[in-house]
C-alpha positions in Angstrom: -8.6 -0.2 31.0 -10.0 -3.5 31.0 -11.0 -5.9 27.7 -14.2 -5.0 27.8 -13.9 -1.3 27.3 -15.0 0.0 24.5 -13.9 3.9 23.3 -13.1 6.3 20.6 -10.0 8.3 19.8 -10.9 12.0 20.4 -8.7 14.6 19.1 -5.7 12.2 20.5 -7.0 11.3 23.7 -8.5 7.5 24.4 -12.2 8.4 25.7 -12.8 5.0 27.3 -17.0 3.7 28.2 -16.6 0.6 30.2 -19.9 -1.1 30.6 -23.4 -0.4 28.4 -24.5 2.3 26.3 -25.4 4.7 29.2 -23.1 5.4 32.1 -19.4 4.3 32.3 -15.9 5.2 32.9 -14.6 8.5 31.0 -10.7 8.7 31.4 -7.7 10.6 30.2 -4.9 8.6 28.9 -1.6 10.2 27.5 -0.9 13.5 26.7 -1.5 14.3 23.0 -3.9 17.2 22.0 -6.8 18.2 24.3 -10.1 16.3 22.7 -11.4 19.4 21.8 -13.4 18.8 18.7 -14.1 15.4 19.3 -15.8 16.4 22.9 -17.5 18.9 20.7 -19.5 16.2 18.8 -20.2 14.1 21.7 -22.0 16.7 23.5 -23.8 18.6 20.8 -26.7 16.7 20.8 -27.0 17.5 24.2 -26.4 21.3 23.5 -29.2 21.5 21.1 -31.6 20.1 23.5 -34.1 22.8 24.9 -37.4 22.2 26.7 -38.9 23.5 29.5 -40.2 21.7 32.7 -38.2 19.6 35.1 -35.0 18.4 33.8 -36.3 14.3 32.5 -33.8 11.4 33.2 -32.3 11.1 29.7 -31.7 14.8 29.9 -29.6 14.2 33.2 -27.7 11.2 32.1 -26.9 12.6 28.4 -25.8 15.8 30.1 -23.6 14.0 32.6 -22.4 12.0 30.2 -21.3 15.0 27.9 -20.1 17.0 30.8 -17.9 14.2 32.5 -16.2 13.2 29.2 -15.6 16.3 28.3 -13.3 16.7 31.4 -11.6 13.3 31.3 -10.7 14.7 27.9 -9.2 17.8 28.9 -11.8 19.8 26.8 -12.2 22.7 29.2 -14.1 24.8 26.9 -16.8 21.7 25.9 -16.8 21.5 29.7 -17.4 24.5 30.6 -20.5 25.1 27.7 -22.0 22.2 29.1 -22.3 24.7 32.8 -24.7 27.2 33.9 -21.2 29.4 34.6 -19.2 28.9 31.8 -16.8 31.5 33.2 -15.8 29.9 36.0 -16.3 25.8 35.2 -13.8 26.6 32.0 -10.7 27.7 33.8 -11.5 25.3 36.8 -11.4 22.5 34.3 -8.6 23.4 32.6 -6.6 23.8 35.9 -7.2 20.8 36.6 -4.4 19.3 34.6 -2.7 22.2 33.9 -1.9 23.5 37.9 -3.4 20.1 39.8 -0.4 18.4 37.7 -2.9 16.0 36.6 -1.2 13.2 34.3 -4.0 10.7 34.4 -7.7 10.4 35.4 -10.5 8.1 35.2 -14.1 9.2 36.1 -16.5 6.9 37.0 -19.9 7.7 37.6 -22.7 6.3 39.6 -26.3 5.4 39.5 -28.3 9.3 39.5 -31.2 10.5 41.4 -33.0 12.5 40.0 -30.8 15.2 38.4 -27.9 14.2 40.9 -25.4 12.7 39.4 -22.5 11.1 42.3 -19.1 9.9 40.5 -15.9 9.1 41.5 -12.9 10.6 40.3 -9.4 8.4 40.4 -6.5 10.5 39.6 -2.7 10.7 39.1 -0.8 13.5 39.5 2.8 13.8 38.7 5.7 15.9 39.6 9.0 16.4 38.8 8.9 12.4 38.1 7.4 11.6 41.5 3.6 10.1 40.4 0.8 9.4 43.3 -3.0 8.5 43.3 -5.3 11.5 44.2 -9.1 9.3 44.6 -12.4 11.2 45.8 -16.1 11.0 45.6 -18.0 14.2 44.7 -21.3 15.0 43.0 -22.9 17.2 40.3 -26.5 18.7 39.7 -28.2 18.7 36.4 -30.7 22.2 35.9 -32.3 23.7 33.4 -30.8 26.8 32.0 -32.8 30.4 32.8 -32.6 31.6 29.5 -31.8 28.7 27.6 -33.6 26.2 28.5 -30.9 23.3 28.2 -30.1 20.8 30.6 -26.7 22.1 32.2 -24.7 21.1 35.0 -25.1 23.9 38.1 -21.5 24.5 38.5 -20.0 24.4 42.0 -16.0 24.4 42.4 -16.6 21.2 44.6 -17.6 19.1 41.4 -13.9 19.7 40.8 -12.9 17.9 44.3 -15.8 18.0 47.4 -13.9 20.1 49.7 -13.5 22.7 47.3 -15.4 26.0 48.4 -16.4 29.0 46.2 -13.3 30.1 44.6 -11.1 27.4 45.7 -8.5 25.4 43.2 -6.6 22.6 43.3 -3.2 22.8 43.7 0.0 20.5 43.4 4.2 21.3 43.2 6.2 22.5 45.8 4.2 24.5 48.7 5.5 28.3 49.8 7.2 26.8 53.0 8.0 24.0 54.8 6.3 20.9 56.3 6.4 21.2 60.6 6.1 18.3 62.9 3.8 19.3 65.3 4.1 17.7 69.2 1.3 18.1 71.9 2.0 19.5 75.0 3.5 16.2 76.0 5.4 15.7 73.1 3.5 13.0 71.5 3.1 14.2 67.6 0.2 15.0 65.9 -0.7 14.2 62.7 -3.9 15.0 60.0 -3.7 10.9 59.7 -4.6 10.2 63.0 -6.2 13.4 64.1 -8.4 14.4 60.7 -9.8 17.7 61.9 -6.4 19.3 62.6 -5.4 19.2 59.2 -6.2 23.0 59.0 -4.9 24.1 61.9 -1.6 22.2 60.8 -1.4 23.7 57.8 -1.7 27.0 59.5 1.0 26.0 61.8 3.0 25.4 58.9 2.4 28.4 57.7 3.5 30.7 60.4 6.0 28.7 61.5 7.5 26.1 59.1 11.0 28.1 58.3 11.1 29.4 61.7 11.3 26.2 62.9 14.1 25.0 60.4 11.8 22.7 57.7 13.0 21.7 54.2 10.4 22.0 51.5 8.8 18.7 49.6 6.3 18.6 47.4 2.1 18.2 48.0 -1.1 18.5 46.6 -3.3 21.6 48.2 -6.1 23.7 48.1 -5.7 26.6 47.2 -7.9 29.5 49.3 -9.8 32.0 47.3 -8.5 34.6 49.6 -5.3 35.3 49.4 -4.4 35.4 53.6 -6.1 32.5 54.5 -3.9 28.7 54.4 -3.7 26.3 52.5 -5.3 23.3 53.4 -2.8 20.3 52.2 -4.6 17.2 50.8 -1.3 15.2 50.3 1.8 14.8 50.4 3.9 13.9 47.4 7.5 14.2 47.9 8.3 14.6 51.6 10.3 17.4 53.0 12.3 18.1 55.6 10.0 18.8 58.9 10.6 21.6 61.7 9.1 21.0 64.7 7.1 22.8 66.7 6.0 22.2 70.2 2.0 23.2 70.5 0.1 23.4 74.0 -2.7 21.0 72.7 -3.5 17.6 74.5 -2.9 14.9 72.3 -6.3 12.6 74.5 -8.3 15.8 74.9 -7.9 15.9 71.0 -8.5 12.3 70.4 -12.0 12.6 72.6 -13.1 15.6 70.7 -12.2 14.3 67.1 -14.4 11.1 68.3 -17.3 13.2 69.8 -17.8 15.4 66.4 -17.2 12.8 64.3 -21.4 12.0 65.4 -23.1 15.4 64.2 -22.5 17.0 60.6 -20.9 20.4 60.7 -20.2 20.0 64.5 -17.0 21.8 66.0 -15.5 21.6 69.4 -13.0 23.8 71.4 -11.5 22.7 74.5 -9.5 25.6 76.9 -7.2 25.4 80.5 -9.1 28.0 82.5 -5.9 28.8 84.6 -4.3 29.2 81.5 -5.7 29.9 78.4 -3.9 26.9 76.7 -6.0 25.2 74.0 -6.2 21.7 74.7 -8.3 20.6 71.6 -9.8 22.0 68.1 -12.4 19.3 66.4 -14.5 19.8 64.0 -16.7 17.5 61.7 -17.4 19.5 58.2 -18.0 18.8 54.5 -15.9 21.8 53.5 -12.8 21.5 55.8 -13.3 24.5 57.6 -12.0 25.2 60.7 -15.3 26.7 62.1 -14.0 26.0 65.8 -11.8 28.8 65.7 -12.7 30.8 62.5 -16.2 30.6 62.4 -19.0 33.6 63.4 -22.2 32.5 64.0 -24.7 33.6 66.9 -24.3 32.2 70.1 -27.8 32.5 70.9 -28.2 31.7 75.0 -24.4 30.9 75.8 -24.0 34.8 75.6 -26.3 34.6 79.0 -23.1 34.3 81.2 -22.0 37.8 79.3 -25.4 39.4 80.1 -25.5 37.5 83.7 -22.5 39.2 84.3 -23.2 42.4 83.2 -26.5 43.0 84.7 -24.9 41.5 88.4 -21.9 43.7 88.5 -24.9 46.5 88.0 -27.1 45.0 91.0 -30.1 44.7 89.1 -29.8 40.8 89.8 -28.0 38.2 92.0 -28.0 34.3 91.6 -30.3 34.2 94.9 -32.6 36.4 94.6 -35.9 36.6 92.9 -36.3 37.6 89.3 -39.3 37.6 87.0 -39.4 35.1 84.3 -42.9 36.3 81.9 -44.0 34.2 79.6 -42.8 37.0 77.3 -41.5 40.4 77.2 -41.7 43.3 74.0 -38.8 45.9 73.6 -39.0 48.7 70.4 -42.0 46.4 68.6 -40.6 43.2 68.7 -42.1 40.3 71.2 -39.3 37.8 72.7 -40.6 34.2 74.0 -39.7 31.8 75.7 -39.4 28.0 74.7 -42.6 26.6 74.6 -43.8 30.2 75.9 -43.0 28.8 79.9 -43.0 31.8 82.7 -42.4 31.5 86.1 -42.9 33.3 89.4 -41.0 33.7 92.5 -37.9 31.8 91.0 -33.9 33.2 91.4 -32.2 34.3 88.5 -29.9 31.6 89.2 -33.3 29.7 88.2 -33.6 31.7 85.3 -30.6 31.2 84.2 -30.4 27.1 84.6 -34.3 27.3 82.7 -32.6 29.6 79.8 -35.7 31.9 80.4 -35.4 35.0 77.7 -37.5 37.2 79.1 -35.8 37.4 82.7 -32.4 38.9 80.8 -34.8 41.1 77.9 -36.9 42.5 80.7 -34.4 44.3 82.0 -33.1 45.9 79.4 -35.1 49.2 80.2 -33.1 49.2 83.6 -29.9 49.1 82.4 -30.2 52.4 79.7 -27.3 51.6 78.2 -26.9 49.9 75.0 -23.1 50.3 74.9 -23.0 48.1 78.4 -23.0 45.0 77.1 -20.2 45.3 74.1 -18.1 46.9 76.9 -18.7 44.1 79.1 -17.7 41.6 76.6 -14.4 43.5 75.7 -13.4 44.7 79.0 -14.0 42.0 80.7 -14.3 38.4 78.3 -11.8 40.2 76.0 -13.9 39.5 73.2 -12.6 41.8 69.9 -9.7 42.3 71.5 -7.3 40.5 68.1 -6.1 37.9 69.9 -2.9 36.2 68.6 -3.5 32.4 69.2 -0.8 31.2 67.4 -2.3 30.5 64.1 -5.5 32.2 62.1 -8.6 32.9 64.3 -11.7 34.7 64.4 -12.5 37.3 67.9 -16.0 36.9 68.9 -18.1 40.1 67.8 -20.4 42.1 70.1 -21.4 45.3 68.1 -23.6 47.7 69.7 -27.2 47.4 69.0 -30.4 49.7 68.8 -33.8 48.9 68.7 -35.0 45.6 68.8 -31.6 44.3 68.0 -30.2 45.8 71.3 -32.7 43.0 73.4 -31.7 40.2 71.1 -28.3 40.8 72.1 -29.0 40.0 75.6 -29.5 36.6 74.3 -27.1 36.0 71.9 -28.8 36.5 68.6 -28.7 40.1 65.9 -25.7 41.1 65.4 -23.6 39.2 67.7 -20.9 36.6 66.4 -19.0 34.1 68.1 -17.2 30.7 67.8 -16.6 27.7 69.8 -13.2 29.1 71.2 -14.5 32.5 71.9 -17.3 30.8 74.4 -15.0 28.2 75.2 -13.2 31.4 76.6 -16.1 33.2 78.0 -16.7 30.0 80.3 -13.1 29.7 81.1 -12.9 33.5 81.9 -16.8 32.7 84.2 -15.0 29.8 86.0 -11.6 31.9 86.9 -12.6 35.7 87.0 -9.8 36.5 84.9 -9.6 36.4 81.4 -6.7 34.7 79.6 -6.3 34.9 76.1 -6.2 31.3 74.1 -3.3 30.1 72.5 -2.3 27.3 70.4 1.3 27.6 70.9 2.6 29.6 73.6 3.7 33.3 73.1 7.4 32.9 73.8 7.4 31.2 71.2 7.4 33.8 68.6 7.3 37.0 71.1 3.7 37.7 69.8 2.1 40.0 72.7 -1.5 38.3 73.7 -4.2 40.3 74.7 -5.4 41.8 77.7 -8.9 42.5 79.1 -8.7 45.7 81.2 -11.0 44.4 84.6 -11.1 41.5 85.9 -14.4 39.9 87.5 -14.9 40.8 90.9 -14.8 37.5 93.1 -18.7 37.6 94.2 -19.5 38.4 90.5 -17.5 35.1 89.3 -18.6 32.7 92.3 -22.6 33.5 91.1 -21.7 32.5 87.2 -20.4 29.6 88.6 -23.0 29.0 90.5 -25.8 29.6 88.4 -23.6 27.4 86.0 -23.6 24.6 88.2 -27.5 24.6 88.3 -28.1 24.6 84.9 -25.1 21.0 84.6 -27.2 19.6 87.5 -31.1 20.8 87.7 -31.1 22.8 84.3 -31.4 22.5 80.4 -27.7 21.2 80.7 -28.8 18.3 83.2 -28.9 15.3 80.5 -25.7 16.5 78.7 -23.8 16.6 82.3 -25.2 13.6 83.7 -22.4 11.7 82.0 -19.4 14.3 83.3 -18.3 12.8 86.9 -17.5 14.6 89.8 -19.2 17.7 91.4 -16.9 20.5 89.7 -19.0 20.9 86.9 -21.2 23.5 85.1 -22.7 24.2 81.8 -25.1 26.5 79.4 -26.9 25.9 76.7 -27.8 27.9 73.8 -29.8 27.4 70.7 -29.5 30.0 67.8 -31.7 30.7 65.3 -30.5 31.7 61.2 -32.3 32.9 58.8 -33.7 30.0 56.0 -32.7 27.3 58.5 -34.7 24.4 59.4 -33.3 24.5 62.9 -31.4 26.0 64.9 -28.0 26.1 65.6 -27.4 24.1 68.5 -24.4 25.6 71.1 -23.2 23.8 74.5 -20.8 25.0 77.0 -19.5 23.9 80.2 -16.7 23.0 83.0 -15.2 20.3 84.9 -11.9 21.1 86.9 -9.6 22.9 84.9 -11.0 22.4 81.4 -13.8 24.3 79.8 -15.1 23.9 76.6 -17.7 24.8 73.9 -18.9 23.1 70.9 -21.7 24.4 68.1 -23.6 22.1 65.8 -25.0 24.0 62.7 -28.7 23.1 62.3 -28.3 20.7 65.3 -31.4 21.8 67.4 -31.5 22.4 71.1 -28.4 22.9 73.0 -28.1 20.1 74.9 -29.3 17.7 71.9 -26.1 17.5 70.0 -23.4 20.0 71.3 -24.3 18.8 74.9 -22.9 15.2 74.6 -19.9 16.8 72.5 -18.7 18.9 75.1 -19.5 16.2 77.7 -17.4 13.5 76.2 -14.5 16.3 75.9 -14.7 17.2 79.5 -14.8 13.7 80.5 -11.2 12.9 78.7 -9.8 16.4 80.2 
């Protein structure tokens, strides 16, 4: 603390205000007594305040104020009364010092707007004599209490730290198993310093595989999952261990492209995949919350599941890339009316056509001919191997394609309802379009642990692949994927788009997959709009460096 601070003694603690009589710096220094009645007083005026009406300025700076001191102090129970969930803000607080191994903190907050407050939080933590700087920007939200009526922070775990979900704690001491070194298939290592996004699928590397590969434990600052199976995500490192290394199938400039490309879109994640192989060459993604959404996310794939339905409906003969298929402006199945974009139609076109246009109605219309709602989910599985529990290596999600009735049974056709995938399950579907064969994605290979990998039961049948890739080929070069692909060299290429729509968003999620050579991958931007508006140049620049 500087000269010019000016603070109080409260219940032992030094509660330190640098700067005028409104906002300031709140910090914890020492270790005597927890501030408790003395955080009392400073907030009860605040407390006693009721109105009604939007929350005013002075209500969201005094309540800031009240609530940020309060947990510089280590007053978890002032804290917590100054939250619209008492019973979860209190023990969050208190954990804070108490499991985070917090010595030290200083909070400093910024300038509001409105009833958002932004502060930054710069923090010591110490263990077992070994003291390092934890320093992070995050936010709170000043609302008015339903029954109440006081001003009262909304309580989110991420005021505690921003990547914090629901549920979530901070962690620090010495982690359940050892750090791993993680090499690329060329041996180069990778690291979350240099490669940001992988820090969760390194942790889950180090989780399945840190004592198998011979590590020594350190010491580290994590967070801690709210459900007990899924890894910790490790936000540093404070006594280093003893790595084990572990050699992973990924491509250390595939990895470098893709970290670049997300890094442009919010909530963007990429997945790059060997065809010939099933190798995983990259896993990117760009999110607030640290979530590997690439591999573990479930979201519908709206018109990237075309190349599913396209397959389905040729291996049935009720189309083929060349030959003529109706494209209405729209088409109704069980009370519901499908459109499509911009309500365009078209006559005398291929399917191929229809495909490369994304035309709804050419896939929905024929839903009547096929009689089958179990045909798709079995072409997914037996073919794409999609909910087949593959074993990648570390924890992923299988793509889900339920069987559907009603209306929902035409909205699979085009990827929305029920139907769940990620960026690595298309990724896959593309790969599995481009080769025929479906092989299942890994991370590290199988001998590695003796893990069995999953098997689809059929393979495409040669003239059934050749027209995906076709089709796929016109929608890269005269299709909705043309812009996107322009920038991907060579002929070998081929793409689909897909733009998904969820409930109480703005926009819709945007999807983009597509081939060059021997790489295929797939990105999805949450809320990003059209497919070939954001995910398109993501999986462009990520072919480009395969």
């Amino acid at each position: 603390m500087n000269g010019a601070a000016k603070g109080a003694v409260v219940g032992g603690v030094f509660l330190a205000l640098v700067g005028g009589a409104g906002y300031g710096v709140y910090a914890l220094v020492g270790d005597s007594g927890n501030g408790k009645d003395g955080a009392k007083d400073d907030t009860t005026s605040v407390q006693a305040a009721k109105g009604s009406g939007p929350i005013t300025d002075k209500e969201t700076a005094a309540t800031a104020k009240a609530f940020l001191a309060a947990w510089a102090a280590g007053d978890s129970a002032a804290a917590g009364a100054l939250t619209n969930n008492e019973h979860d803000a209190q023990p969050a607080v208190s954990e804070f010092k108490a499991k985070a191994l917090v010595s030290k903190v200083v909070i400093t907050p910024g300038a509001y707007n409105g009833t958002s407050v932004p502060f930054k939080v710069e923090a010591e933590i110490t263990y077992e004599g070994t003291t390092k700087p934890l320093v992070y920007d995050s936010e709170l939200t000043v609302v008015r209490g339903l029954t109440t009526g006081k001003p009262l922070v909304d309580w989110k775990d991420s005021i505690i730290h921003p990547q914090l979900q629901r549920g979530e704690r901070l962690r620090a001491g010495s982690p359940a198993t050892p750090p791993v070194k993680a090499l690329d298939r060329n041996g180069k290592e990778l690291t979350a310093e240099q490669y940001p996004s992988l820090r969760a699928v390194l942790d889950d590397l180090r989780k399945a595989y840190g004592e198998k590969a011979g590590g020594v434990k350190g010491a580290e600052v994590w967070i801690e999952p709210f459900t007990p199976n899924d890894p910790r995500r490790t936000l540093m490192t404070l006594a280093e261990g003893k790595p084990g290394e572990i050699r992973t199938v990924l491509d250390a400039d595939v990895q470098a492209a893709a970290e670049k490309a997300v890094a442009k879109y919010p909530e963007a994640s990429v997945v790059a995949v060997q065809p010939s192989t099933g190798e995983i060459l990259a896993v990117a993604n760009h999110r607030k919350d640290g979530f590997n959404a690439a591999m573990r996310g479930a979201r519908a794939p709206g018109s990237t599941m075309k190349i599913v339905t396209g397959a389905m409906l040729i291996e049935k003969g009720l189309v083929s890339a060349d030959k003529p298929a109706a494209c209405p402006a729209t088409a109704t199945w069980e009370g519901r009316t499908f459109h499509n974009l911009n309500n365009f139609k078209s006559e005398g076109e291929t399917f191929a056509s229809s495909f490369a246009r994304s035309c709804n109605t050419a896939f929905i219309s024929l839903i009547d001919n096929v009689g089958d709602n179990g045909a798709l989910p079995r072409e997914a599985k037996e073919v794409f191997g999609i909910g087949l529990d593959w074993k990648t290596g570390i924890a992923s999600r299988d793509g889900s394609v339920p069987e559907a009735s009603g209306s929902g049974a035409a909205a699979a056709y085009i990827g929305q309802g029920t139907i769940t995938m990620n960026p690595l399950n298309v990724a896959s579907i593309t790969a599995t379009a481009r080769t025929g064969v479906f092989r299942q994605p890994v991370i590290v290979k199988a001998a590695l642990d003796g893990r069995t990998l999953a098997t689809a039961s059929r393979s495409l049948k040669p003239g059934v692949s050749a027209q995906l890739v076709k089709m796929m080929r016109l929608t890269a070069t005269n299709g909705t994927a043309r812009e996107a692909m322009a920038s991907v060299g060579g002929s070998d290429k081929g793409a689909k788009t897909g733009s998904a729509e969820v409930d109480g968003a703005g926009s819709p999620d945007s999807w983009f997959t597509g081939f060059s050579g021997d790489v295929a991958a797939a990105a999805m931007v949450e809320a990003g709009g059209h497919g070939g508006e954001t995910a398109g140049p993501i999986v462009a620049e990520v072919l480009n460096a395969g």
